[in-house]
C-alpha positions as CSV (number, residue, x, y, z in Angstrom):
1,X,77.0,9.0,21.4
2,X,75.2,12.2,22.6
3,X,73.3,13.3,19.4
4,X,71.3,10.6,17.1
5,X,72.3,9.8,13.8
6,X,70.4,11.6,11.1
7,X,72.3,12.1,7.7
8,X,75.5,9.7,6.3
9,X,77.5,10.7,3.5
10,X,80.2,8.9,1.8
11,X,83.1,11.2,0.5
12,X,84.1,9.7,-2.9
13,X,86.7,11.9,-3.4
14,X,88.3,10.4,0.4
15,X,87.3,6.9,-0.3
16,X,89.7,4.2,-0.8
17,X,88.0,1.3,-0.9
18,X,89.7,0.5,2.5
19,X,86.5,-1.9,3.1
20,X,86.6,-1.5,6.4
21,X,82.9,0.0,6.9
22,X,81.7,-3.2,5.4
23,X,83.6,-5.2,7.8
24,X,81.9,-2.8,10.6
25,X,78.3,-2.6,9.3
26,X,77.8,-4.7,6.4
27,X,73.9,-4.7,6.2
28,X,74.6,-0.8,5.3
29,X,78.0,-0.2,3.4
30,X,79.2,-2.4,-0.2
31,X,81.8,-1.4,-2.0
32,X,80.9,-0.5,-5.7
33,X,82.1,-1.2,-9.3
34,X,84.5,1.6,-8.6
35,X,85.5,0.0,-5.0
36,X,84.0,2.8,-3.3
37,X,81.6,2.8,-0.5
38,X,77.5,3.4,-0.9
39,X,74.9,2.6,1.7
40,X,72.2,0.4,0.8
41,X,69.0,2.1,1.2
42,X,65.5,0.8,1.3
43,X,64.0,-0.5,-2.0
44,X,67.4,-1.9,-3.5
45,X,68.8,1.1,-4.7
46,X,72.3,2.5,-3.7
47,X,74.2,5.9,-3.3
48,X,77.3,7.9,-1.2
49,X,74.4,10.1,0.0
50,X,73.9,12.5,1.7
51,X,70.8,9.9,3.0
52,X,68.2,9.9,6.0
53,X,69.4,7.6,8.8
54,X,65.9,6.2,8.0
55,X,66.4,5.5,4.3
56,X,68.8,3.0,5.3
57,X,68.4,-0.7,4.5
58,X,69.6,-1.8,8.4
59,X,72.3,-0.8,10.8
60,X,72.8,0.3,14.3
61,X,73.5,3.6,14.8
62,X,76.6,2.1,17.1
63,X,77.8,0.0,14.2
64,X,77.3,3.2,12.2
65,X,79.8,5.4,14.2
66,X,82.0,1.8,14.3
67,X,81.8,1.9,10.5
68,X,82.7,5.8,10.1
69,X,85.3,5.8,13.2
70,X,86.8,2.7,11.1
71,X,87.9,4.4,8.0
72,X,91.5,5.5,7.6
73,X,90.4,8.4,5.3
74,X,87.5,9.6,7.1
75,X,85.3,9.5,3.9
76,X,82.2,9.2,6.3
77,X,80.8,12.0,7.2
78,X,77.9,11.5,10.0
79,X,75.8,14.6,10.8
80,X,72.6,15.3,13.9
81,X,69.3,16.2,12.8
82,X,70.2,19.8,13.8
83,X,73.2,19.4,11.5
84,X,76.3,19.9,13.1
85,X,78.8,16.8,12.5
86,X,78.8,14.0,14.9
87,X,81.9,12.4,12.9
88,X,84.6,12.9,11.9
């Protein structure tokens, strides 16, 4: 990955509770009572974002793009600090 991961967002419109970016980076997607994907974030709480890369509760940037590249709707969206799109 050339560019460092700075914003994640969860499309909840595209997300269909595939799971898979739990499998790939559990410490940073759950499923919610909807069975859509939120990221953990630092003091407990939970949301589809957009959020800092550093708001996040864990995660690797590599089992990040895992996580994202992993979703068979491309519901996560992964963007630079100078914002262009780093996936999908």
């Amino acid at each position: 990955m050339d560019k460092k991961i700075a914003k994640i967002t969860v499309d909840r419109n595209l997300c269909i509770g595939a799971a898979s970016c739990v499998i790939a980076a559990g410490d940073v997607f759950e499923l919610d009572a909807e069975n859509k994907a939120v990221m953990k974030l630092k003091g407990g709480t939970k949301n589809s974002g957009p959020s800092d890369r550093n708001a996040l509760e864990g995660g690797a940037d590599d089992a990040i793009l895992l996580a994202a590249q992993s979703c068979p709707t491309k519901a996560i969206i992964l963007a630079a600090e100078d914002g262009s799109q780093i996936y999908p």
